[in-house]
Z-matrix of the N, CA and C atoms (Angstrom, degrees):
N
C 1 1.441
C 2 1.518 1 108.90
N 3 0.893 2 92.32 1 172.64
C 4 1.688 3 97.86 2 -174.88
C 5 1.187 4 126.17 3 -145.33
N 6 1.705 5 122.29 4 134.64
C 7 1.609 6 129.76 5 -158.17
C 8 1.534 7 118.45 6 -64.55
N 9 1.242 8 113.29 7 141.16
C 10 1.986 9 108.89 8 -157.12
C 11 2.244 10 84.32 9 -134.76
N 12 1.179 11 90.18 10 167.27
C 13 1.564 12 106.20 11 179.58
C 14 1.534 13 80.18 12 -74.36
N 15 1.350 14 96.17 13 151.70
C 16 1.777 15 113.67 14 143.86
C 17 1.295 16 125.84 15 -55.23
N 18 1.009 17 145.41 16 165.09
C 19 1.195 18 160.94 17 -94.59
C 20 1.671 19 109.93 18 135.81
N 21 1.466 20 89.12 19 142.77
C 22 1.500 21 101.26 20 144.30
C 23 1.547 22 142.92 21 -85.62
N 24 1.547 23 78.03 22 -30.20
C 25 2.182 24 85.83 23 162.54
C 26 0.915 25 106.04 24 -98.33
N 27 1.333 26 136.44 25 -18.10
C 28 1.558 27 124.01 26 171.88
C 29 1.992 28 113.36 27 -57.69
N 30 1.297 29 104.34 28 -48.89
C 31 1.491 30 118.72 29 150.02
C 32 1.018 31 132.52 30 -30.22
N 33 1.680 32 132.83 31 -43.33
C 34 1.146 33 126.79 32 -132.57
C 35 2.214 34 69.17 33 -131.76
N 36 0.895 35 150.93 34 -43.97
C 37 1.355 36 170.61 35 -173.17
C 38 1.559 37 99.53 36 -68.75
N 39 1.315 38 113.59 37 -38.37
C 40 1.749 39 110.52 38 170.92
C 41 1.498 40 112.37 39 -86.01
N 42 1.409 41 116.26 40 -27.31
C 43 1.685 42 126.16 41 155.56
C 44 1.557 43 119.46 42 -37.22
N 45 1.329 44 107.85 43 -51.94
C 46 1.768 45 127.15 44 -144.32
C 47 1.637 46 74.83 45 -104.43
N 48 1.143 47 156.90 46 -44.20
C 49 1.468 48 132.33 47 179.01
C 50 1.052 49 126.76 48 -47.88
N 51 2.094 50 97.44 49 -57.25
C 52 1.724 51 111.07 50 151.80
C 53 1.447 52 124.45 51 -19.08
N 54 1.134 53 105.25 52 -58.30
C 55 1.562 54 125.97 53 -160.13
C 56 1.954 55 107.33 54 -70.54
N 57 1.640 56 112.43 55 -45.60
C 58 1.409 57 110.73 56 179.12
C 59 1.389 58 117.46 57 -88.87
N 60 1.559 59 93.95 58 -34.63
C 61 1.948 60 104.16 59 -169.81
C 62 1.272 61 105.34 60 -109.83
N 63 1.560 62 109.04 61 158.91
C 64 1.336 63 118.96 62 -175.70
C 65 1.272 64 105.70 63 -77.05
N 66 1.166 65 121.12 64 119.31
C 67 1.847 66 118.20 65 172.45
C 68 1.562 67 97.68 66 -117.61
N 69 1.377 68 106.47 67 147.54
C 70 1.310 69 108.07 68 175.00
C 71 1.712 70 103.38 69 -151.23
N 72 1.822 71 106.93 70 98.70
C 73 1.473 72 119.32 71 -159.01
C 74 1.495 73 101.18 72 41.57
N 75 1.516 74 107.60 73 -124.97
C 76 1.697 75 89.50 74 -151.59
C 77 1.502 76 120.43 75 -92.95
N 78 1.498 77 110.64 76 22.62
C 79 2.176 78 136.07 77 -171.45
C 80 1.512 79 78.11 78 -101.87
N 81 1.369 80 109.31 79 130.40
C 82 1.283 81 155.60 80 119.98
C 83 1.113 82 139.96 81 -72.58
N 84 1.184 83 139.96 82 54.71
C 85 1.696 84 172.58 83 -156.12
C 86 1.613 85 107.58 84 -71.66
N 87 1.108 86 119.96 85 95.39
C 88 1.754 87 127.92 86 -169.95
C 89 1.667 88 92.31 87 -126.62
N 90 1.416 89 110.40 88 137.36
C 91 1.309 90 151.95 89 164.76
C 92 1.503 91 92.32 90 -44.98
N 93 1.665 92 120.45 91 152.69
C 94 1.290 93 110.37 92 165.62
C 95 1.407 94 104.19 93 -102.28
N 96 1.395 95 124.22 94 18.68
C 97 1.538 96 111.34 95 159.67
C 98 1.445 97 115.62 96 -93.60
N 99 1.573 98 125.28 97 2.02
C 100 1.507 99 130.54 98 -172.17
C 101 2.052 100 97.32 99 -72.06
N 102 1.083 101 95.10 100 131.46
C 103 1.284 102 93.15 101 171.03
C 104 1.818 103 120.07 102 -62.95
N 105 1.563 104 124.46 103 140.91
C 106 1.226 105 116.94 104 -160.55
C 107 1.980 106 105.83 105 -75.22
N 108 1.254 107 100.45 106 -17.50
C 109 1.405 108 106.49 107 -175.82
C 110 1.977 109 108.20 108 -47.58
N 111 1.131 110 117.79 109 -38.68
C 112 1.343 111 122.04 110 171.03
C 113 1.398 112 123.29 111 -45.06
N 114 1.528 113 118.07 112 -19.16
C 115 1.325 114 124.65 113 -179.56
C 116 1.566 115 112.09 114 -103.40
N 117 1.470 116 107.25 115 22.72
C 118 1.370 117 124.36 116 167.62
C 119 1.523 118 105.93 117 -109.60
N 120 1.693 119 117.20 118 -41.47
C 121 1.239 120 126.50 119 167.02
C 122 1.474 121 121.05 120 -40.02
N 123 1.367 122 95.77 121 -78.99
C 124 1.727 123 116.53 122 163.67
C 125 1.434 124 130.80 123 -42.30
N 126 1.362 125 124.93 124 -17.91
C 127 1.460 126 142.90 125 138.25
C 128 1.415 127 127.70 126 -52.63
N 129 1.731 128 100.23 127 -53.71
C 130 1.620 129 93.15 128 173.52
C 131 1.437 130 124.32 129 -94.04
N 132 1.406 131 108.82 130 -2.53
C 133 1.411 132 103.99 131 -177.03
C 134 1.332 133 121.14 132 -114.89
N 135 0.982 134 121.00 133 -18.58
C 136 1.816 135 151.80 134 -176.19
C 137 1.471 136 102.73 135 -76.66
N 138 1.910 137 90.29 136 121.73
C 139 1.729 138 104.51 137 -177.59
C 140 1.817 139 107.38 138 -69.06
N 141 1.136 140 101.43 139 -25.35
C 142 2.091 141 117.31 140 -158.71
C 143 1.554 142 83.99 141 -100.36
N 144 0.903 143 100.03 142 152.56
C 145 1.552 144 139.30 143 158.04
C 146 1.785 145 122.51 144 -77.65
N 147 1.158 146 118.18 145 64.43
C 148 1.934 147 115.41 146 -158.09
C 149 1.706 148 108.20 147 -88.61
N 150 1.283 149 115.39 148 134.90
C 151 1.435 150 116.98 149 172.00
C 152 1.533 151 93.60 150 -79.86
N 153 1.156 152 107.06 151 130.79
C 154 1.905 153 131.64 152 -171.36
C 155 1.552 154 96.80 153 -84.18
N 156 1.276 155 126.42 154 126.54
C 157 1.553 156 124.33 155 173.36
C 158 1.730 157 93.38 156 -123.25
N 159 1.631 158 109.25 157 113.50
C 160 1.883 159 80.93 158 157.18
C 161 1.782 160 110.17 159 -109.05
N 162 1.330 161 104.37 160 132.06
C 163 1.422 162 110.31 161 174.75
C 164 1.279 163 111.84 162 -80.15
N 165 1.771 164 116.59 163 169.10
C 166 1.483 165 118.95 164 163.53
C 167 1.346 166 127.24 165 -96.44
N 168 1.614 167 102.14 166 125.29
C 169 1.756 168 101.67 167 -176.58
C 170 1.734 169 107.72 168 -62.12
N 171 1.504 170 95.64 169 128.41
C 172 1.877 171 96.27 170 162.41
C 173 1.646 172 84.03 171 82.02
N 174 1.073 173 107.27 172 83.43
C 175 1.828 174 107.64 173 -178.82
C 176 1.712 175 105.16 174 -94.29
N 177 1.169 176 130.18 175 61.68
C 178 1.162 177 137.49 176 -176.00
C 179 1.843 178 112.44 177 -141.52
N 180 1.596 179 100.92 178 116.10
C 181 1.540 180 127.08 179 178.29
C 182 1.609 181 107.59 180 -30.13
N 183 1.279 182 105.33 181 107.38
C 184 1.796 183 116.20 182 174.04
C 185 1.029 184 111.55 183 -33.24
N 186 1.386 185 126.28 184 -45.01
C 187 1.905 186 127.67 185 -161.03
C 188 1.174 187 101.80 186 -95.64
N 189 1.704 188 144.76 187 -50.63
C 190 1.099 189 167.05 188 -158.60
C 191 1.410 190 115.87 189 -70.51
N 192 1.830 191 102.50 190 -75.78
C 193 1.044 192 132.46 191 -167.89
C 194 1.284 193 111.76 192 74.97
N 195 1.321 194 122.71 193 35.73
C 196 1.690 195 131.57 194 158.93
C 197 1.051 196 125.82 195 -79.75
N 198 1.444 197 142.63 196 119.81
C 199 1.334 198 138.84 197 -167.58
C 200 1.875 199 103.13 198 -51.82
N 201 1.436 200 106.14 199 137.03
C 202 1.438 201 104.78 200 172.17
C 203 1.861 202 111.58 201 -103.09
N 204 1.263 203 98.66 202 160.26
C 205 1.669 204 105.33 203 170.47
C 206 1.118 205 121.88 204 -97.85
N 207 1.164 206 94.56 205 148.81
C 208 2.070 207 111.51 206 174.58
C 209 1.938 208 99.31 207 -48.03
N 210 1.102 209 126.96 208 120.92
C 211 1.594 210 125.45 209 158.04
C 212 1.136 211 123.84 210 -122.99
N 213 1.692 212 117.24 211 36.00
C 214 1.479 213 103.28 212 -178.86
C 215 1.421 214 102.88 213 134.96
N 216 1.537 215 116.82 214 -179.34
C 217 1.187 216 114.19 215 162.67
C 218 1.736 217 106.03 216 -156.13
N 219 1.188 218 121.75 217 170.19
C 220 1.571 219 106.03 218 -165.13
C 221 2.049 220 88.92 219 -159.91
N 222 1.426 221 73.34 220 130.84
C 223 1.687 222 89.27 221 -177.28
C 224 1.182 223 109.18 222 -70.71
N 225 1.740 224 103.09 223 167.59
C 226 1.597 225 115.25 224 -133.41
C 227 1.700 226 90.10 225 -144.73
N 228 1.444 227 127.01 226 131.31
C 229 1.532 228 104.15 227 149.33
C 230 1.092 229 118.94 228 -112.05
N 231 1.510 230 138.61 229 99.43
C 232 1.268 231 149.81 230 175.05
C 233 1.462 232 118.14 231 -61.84
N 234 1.671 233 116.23 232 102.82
C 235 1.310 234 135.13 233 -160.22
C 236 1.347 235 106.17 234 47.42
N 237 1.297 236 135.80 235 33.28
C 238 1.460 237 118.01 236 167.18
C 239 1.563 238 110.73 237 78.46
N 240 1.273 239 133.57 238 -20.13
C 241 1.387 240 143.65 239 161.95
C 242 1.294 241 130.29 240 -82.61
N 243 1.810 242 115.31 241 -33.57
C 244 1.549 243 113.25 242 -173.33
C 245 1.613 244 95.34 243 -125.86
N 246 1.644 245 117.08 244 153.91
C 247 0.969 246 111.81 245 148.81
C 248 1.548 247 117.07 246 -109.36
N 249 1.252 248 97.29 247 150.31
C 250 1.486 249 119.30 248 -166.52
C 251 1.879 250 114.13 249 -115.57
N 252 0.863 251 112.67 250 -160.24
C 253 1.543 252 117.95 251 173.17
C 254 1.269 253 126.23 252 -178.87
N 255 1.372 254 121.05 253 110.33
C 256 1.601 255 126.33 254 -158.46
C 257 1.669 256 117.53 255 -102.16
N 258 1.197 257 118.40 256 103.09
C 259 1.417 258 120.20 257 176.25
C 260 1.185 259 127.71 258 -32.49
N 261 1.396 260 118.00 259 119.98
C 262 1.879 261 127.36 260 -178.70
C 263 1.299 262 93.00 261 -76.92
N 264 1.293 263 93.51 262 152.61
C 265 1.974 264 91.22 263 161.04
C 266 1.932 265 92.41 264 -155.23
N 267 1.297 266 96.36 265 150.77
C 268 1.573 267 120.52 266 -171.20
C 269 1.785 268 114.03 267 -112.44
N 270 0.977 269 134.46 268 143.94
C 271 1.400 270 118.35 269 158.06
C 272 1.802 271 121.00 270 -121.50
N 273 1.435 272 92.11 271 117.06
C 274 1.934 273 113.63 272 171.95
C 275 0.986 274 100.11 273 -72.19
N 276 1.397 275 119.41 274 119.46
C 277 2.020 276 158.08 275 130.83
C 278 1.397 277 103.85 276 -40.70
């Protein structure tokens, strides 16, 4: 992403991310049902610079149904323009 003047909606648009999505300092944590178009949003309007994480809704093993763990995360190029980063997940026996 790339650094933009301040703003007042740029301000008020880094608020309202706070407010829906999980941010945690500079992780940006999106659902993998959020549509990816938002990480075009968050590019042009966003004062911070956020590493994009999308997690999986309902984090539990298809065959099993055992809750799985966070293992990582592994970069993403979203349309060839953004990079992104998609949550690993493992499952402990």
């Amino acid at each position: 992403m790339s650094k933009k003047n301040p703003s007042l909606v740029s301000s008020c648009v880094d608020e309202l991310f706070k407010f829906f999505f999980n941010v945690d300092g500079d992780e940006l944590r999106l659902a993998n049902d959020v549509d990816p178009v938002i990480v075009q949003i968050i590019d042009k309007y966003c004062l911070k610079e956020y590493k994009i994480v999308y997690e999986m809704v309902g984090r539990s093993c298809p065959v099993c149904g055992e809750e799985l763990s966070k293992n990582g995360s592994v970069k993403f190029n979203l349309n060839k323009s953004y990079i992104i980063y998609k949550q690993q997940y493992i499952l402990f026996k």
